[in-house]
LOVEX-518899 format. One record per residue (C-alpha): residue in one letter; x, y, z. Coordinates in steps of 0.02 Angstrom, whole numbers, plus 50000, padded with zeros to 5 digits. Each point is the difference from the previous one (the first is absolute). Example, Ala and Ser with C-alpha at 12.3 -4.5 7.8 and 13.67 -1.06 7.14 Angstrom:
<lopas>
A506154977550390
S500695017249967
</lopas>
This chain:
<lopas>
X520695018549554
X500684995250172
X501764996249905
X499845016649928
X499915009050168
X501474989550057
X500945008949894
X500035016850097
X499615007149787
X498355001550018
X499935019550043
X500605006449823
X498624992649932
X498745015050060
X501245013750013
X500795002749837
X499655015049881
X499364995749843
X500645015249904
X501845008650058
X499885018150018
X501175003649852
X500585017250050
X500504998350175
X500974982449949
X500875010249872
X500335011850133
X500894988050109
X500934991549866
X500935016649940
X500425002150180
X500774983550037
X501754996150026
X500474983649987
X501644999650079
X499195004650154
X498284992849987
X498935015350039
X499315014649899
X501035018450015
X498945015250058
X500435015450012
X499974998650208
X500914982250012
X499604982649961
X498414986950034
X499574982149923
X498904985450016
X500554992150177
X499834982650070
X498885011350121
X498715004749868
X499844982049904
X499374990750136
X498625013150051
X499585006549808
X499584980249949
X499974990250141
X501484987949929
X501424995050121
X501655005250001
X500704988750135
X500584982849937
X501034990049857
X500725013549857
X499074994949838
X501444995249906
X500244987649852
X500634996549847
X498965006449843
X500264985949904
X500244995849812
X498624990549878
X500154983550032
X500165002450194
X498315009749995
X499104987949897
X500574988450149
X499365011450132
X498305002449886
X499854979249992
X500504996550180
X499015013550091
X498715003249900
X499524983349931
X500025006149810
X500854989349859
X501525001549920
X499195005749837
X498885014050088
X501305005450105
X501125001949856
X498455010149903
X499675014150152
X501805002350035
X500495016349920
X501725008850070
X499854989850153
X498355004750031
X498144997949982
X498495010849976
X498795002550110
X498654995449869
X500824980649994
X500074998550203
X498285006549989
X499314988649860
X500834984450077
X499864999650189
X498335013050045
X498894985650019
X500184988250130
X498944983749988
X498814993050149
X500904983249951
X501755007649992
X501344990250071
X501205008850130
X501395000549872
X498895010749898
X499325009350153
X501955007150014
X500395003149820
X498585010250011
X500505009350146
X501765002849915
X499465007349851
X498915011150115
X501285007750093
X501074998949875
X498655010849903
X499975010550157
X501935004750006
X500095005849829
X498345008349986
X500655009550167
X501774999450081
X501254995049863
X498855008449839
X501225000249847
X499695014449862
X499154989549904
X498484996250096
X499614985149932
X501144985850078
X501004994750161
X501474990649997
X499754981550043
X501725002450122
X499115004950153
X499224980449990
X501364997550083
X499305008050144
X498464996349984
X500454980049987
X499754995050212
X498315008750021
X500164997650180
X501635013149999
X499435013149889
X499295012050137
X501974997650078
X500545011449868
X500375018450029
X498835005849839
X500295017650030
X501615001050004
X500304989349829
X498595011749958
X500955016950045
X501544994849918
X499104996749817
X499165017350028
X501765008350031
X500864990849844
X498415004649894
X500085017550063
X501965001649957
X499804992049821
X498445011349986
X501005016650042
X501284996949835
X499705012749852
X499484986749867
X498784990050121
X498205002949958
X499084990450139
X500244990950140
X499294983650122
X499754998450174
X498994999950125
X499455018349995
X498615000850105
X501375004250136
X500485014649926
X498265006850001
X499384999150161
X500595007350145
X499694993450202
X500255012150122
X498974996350175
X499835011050152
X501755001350083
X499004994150163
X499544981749913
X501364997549895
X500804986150057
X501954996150030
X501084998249855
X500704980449987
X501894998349994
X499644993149864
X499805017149922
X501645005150032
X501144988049914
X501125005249875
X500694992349857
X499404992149847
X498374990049969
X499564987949845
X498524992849915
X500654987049909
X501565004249916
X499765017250007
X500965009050140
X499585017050051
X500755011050159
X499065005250125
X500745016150087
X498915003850138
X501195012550075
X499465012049863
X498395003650026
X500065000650194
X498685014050016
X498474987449934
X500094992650186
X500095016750102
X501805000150014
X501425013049959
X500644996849837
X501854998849982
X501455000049859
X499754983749946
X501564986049970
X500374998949816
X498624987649887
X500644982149975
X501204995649870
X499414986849880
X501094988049951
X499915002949805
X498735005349893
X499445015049878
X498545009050033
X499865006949797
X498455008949927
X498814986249958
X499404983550090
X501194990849900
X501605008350050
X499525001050183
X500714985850106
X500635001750188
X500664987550114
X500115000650184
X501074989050108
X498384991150069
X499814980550105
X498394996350081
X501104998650177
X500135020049993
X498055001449981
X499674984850139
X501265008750121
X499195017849978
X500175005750194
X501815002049984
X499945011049877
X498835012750054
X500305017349984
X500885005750184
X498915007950123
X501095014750020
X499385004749831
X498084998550050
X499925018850107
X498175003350002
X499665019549941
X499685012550128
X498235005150027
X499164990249896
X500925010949821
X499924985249861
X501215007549897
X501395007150124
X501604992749945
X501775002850038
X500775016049953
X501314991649895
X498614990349903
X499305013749870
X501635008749947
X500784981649963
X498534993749900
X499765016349872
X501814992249952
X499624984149969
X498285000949931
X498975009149862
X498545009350120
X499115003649813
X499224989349848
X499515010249859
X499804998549811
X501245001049891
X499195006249832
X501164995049860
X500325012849850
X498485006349886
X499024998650133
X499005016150080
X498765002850131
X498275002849934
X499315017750073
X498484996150123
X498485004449863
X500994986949888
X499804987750152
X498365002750040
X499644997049821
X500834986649993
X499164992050160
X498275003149958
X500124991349801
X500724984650114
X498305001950104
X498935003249878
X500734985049912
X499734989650113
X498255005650092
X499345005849823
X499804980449942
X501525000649850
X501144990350138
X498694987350095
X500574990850143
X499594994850157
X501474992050068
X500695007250169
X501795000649915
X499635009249873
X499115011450078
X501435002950120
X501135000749861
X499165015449928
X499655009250168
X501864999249984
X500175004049867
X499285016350031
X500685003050154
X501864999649924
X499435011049856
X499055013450131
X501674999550103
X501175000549875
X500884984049990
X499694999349826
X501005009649868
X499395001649811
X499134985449962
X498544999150133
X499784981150003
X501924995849979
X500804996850210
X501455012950016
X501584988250037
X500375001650186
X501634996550078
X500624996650163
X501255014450061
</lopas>
């Protein structure tokens, strides 16, 4: 346990939602612009900062970037023998698209033996946080696995609280978040719990913002490089919000309609992350508001952002399709409820109860055209 502390992990293991809140995630993904990490309202831009990671799970976000190589097969049945103490045959058998499921890490290392020897004492303790990351910070949309890569990290237990977590955490969540907003993407990963809570303390015992806070450029988790443009959201610390400098260019990449197609690279070396005071965002730009107004900006800022972003999401109901008239919907709503309170659909599961009071709600508002249990396709403006 005491090795498990070390590790500066332990908080997500009592913080983390069990079931995402479907409809405000959704929410959040249509509104998200990847080119300038941060979702589009209609009165400006906010995002996830390096403010609200720290505070919303208790991780760090001061230290060594959490970048490696995601490796191939044979280098990860390596990683599985040497820091996990499995043989070549079983690490072969759980490896599955550089991965392994939480049921195997489970089934293999959750017992630790009075007689165990100290080797096994820190295979076990591997596996756990290993477990712990992809049950929590770096969850894939499958669920079920974590890729054996972040061994790497986890190899010197001594050195993994060194690592800034949150950040390597906030840059999966933005990459996630960007794949998640394409047309033809159905689900996303990520660590959404930070997009569903929200910390805001009396102005009086808030504390100061780190420096930290205010650097600008890109951040990675792994090889994933995402950039983080703090200039643009300027009003989520009490300051006058300005017309931001134009988004970072990646270096190549195509961000197409599925998960497939979408692959961005940013010029990225760990040297830009460990070096982070010099490229903080200037003090000139950080002009607190006047009289306490959170959301005075300058008088420039409005007028230029209704021309470079969409300030409205709405359906786009393909052809054949028609609005049902509100008796139809209320119809429609109750044979769902009845359905599923009468006994003919029997559950208990917490999803799928969600999933219906959903369901209804779309049909009661209208989001559904013709076909009461068919989504209407949405598209981002």
């Amino acid at each position: 346990m005491e090795k498990v502390t070390a590790s500066g992990l332990l908080p997500l293991v009592g913080i983390t939602y069990k079931y995402s809140n479907y409809v405000l995630v959704s929410a959040f993904v249509e509104r998200w612009h990847p080119e300038t990490s941060s979702f589009h309202f209609r009165f400006g831009e906010m995002t996830i900062t390096l403010d609200d990671v720290p505070y919303l799970i208790g991780v760090p976000v001061e230290g060594l970037a959490v970048h490696a190589e995601v490796h191939g097969k044979e280098d990860c049945v390596a990683l599985l023998r040497r820091w996990l103490g499995v043989t070549k045959r079983n690490a072969k058998a759980a490896l599955c698209c550089g991965g392994v499921t939480f049921d195997w890490l489970w089934n293999t290392f959750h017992e630790v033996e009075d007689d165990a020897t100290d080797d096994r004492v820190e295979y076990c303790v591997r596996a756990y946080l290993l477990y712990l990351l992809g049950t929590t910070l770096f969850v894939d949309k499958t669920g079920v696995r974590v890729n054996v890569s972040y061994l790497d990290l986890l190899s010197d237990l001594t050195l993994v609280s060194t690592y800034a977590w949150g950040v390597g955490a906030l840059g999966f969540l933005y990459r996630q978040l960007g794949q998640a907003s394409r047309c033809h993407v159905k689900g996303m990963g990520g660590y959404t719990t930070l997009l569903e809570v929200v910390f805001d303390p009396y102005r009086v015992l808030r504390p100061v913002v780190a420096d930290l806070v205010f650097y600008t450029g890109c951040i990675c988790c792994m090889t994933v490089v995402e950039p983080y443009l703090l200039d643009r959201v300027l009003r989520q610390f009490g300051l006058v919000q300005f017309v931001p400098g134009p988004p970072l260019a990646p270096l190549r990449g195509s961000r197409g309609s599925t998960a497939a197609t979408y692959s961005v690279v940013y010029q990225y070396t760990d040297a830009l992350w460990q070096n982070w005071r010099d490229h903080l965002l200037h003090k000139d730009k950080r002009v607190p508001v006047r009289g306490g107004v959170p959301w005075e900006s300058h008088h420039d800022y409005l007028p230029w952002f209704t021309t470079v972003s969409h300030l409205r999401v709405s359906p786009n109901r393909g052809e054949g399709q028609f609005i049902l008239s509100v008796e139809e919907r209320n119809a429609a709503a109750l044979a769902l409820l009845d359905g599923f309170l009468g006994g003919r659909t029997i559950s208990t599961a917490p999803c799928d109860m969600w999933n219906t009071i959903l369901q209804v709600w779309r049909i009661l508002s209208g989001a559904e055209a013709g076909d009461p249990t068919t989504p209407a396709p949405t598209s981002r403006s």
